[in-house]
C-alpha positions in Angstrom: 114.9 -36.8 60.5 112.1 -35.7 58.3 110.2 -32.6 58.7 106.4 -32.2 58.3 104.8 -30.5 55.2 104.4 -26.8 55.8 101.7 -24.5 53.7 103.1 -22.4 51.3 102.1 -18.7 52.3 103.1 -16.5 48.9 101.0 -14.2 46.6 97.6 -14.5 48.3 96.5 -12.4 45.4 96.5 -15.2 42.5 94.1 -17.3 45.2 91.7 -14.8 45.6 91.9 -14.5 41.5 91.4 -18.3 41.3 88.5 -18.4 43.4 87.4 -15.1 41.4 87.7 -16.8 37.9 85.8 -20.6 40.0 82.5 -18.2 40.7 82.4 -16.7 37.4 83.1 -20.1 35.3 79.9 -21.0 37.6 78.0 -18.8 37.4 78.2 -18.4 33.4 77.9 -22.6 33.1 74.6 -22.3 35.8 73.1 -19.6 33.7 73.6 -20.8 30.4 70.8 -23.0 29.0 70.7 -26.1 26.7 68.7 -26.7 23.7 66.7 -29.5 23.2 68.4 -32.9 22.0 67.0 -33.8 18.6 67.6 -37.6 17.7 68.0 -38.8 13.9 64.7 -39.9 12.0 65.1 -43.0 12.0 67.3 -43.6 15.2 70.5 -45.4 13.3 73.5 -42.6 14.1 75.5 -45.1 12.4 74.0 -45.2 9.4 73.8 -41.1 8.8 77.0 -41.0 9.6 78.2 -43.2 6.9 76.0 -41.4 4.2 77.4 -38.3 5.1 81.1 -39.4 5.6 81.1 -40.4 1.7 78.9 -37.8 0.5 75.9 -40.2 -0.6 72.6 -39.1 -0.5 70.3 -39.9 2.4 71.8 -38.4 5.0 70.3 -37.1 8.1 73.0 -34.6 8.7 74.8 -32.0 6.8 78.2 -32.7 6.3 81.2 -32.7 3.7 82.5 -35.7 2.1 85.5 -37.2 3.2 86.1 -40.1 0.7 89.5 -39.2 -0.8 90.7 -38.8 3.4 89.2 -41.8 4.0 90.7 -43.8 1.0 94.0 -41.9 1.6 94.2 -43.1 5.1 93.4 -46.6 4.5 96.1 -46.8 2.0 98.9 -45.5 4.4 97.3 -47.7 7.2 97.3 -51.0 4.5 101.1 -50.2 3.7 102.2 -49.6 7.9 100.6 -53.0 8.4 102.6 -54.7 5.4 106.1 -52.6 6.7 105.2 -53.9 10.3 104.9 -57.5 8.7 108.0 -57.8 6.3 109.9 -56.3 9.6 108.3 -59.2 11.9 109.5 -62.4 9.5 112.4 -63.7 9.9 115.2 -64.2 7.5 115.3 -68.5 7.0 119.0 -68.6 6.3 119.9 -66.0 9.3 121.2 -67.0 13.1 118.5 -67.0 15.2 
């Protein structure tokens, strides 16, 4: 036979901290105030992004380049994919 769930009546003091730390967290974010959103020149995100990923000029942001990562990465990603390919084919003169 099964019991029903009781309430767990321990340290009463970390609740009343909880609910201390809830009213602060709100009251700092209800306070705090937001700046006005600012959209790119032109509108294209994608495009400023791209400038400033490999450092080329017209840019909308300011930013630092990140060819060699970007290069790097692609290299690694290109040689997982060949790995994953040479592991997928079979070998003709093996059992299946």
């Amino acid at each position: 036979m099964t019991t029903r769930p009781r309430l767990y009546g321990g340290n009463k003091v970390v609740g009343v901290l909880a609910l201390g730390l809830f009213g602060f967290l709100a009251a700092v974010f209800l306070t705090s105030g937001f700046g006005t959103a600012e959209g790119f020149a032109d509108g294209s995100i994608t495009r400023s992004i791209g400038y400033a990923m490999f450092n080329l000029p017209g840019a909308d942001i300011a930013s630092e380049g990140f060819l060699v990562a970007f290069i790097t990465i692609a290299v690694v990603l290109d040689a997982a994919l060949d790995g994953a390919v040479m592991l997928a084919t079979r070998d003709e003169e093996g059992d299946s």
